[in-house]
C-alpha positions in Angstrom: 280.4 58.2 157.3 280.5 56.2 159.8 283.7 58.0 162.0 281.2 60.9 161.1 278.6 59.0 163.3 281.4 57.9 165.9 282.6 61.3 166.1 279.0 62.9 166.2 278.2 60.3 168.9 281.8 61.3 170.8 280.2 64.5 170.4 276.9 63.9 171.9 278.3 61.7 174.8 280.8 64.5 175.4 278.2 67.3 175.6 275.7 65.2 177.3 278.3 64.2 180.0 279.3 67.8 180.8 275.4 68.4 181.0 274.7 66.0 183.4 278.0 67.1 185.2 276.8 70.6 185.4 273.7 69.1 186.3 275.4 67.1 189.0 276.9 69.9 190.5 273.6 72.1 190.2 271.8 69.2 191.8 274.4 69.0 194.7 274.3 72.7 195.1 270.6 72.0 195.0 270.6 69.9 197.8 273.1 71.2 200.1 270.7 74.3 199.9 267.7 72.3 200.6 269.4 70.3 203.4 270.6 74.2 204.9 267.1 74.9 204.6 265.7 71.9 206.1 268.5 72.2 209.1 267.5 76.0 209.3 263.8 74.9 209.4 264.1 72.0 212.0 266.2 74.3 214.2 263.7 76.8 214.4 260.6 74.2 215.1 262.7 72.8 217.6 263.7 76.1 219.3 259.8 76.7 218.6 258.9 73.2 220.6 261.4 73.5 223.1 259.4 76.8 223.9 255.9 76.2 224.0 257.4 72.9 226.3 259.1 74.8 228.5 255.9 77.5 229.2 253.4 74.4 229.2 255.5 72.8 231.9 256.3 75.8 233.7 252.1 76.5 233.6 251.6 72.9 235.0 254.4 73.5 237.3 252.9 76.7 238.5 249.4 75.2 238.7 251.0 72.0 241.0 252.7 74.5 243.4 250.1 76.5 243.8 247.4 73.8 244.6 250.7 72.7 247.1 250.7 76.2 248.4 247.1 76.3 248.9 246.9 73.4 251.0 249.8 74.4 252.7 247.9 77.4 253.8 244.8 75.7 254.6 246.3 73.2 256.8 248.2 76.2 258.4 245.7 78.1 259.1 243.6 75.4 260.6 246.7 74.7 263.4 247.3 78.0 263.9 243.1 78.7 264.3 243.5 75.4 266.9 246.7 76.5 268.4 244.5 80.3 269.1 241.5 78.6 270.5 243.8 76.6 272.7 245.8 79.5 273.9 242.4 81.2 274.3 240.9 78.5 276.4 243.8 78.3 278.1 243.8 82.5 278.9 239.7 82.1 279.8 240.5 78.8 281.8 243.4 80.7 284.1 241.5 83.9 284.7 238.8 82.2 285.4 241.2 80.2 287.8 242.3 83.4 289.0 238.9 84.9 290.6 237.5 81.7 291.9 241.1 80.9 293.1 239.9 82.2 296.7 237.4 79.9 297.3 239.8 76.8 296.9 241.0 74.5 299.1 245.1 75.6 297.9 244.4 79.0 298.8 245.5 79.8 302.7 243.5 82.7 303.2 240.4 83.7 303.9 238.6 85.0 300.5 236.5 88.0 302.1 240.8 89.1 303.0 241.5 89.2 299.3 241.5 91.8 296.8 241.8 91.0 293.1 243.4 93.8 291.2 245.5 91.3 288.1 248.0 93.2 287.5 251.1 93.4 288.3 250.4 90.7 290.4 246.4 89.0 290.8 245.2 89.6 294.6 246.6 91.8 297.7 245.2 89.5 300.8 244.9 91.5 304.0 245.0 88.4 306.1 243.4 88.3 309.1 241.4 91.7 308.2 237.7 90.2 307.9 238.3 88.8 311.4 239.4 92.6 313.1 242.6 91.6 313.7 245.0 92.1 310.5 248.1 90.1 310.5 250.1 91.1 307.6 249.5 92.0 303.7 250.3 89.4 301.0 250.9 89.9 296.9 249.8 87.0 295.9 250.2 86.1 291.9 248.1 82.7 290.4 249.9 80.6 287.8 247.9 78.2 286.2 249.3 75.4 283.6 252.3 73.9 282.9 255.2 76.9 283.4 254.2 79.2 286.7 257.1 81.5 285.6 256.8 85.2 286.1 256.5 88.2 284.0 259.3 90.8 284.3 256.6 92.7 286.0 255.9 90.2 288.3 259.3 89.7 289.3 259.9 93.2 289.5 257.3 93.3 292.1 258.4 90.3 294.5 261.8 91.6 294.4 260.7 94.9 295.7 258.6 93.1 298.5 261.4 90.9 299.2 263.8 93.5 300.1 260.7 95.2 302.3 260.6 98.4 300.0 257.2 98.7 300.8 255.5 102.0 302.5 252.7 103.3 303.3 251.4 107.0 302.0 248.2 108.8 303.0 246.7 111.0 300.0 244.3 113.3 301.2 242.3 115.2 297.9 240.1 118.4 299.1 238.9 118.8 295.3 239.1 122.0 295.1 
């Protein structure tokens, strides 16, 4: 009876081992699964994360350039407003210069002798005309500020006076 015990118990041991050796493997199957699954998982929360990271920092970044961007253009537009109303005072303050130009002291010729016309070139002075006795007829262009360098126009027109291609032409209109 008792080798019937040993043997049952050989028995017992022997079925209970394979058990908990199928059982080993099943666990281990088991957890390689749940480990695929938890790798699976985390991948896909961390693609998920890396995600809404990467929009939440492209929103911020976004949001930062464009508060750059608006100051940027703020400041820019206030030098280029101040760079216009210097330009501007700088246009009003040389034709200004222009017509009273006449009456000062640099100027050589009498002012009831000149004739503003401003373009292509600011006054014709008929010097010596006021007085009955006219001497000669002078183009004379005012440059005010730093550069007194002419136009093409301008040029155009002292070169033609300089090599005397000036003339004279009488236009007489019946209006009929």
């Amino acid at each position: 009876m008792t080798v019937l015990i040993i043997v049952i118990l050989i028995i017992v041991v022997f079925i209970l081992t394979r058990n908990l050796l199928k059982m080993s493997r099943e666990i281990q199957e088991l957890r390689g699964k749940i480990e695929s699954n938890a790798m699976k998982m985390f991948e896909e929360w961390k693609k998920s994360e890396w995600e809404l990271q990467r929009r939440v920092l492209e929103a911020n970044l976004k949001r930062e350039y464009e508060v750059k961007f608006q100051e940027w253009k703020m400041e820019e537009e206030k030098r280029i407003r101040e760079d216009a109303i210097n330009k501007s005072k700088s246009v009003i303050m040389g034709q200004v210069t222009e017509h009273l130009i006449p009456f000062f002291p640099e100027f050589r010729y009498n002012p009831k002798d000149a004739r503003f016309i401003g373009t292509p070139v600011d006054f014709v002075v008929f010097d010596g005309l006021s007085e009955g006795n006219l001497r000669r007829i002078v183009f004379v262009e005012v440059k005010t500020g730093k550069t007194g360098n002419l136009n093409t126009r301008e040029r155009q027109v002292r070169d033609v006076v300089e090599k005397r291609e000036v003339y004279w032409e009488k236009l007489h209109y019946r209006g009929e």
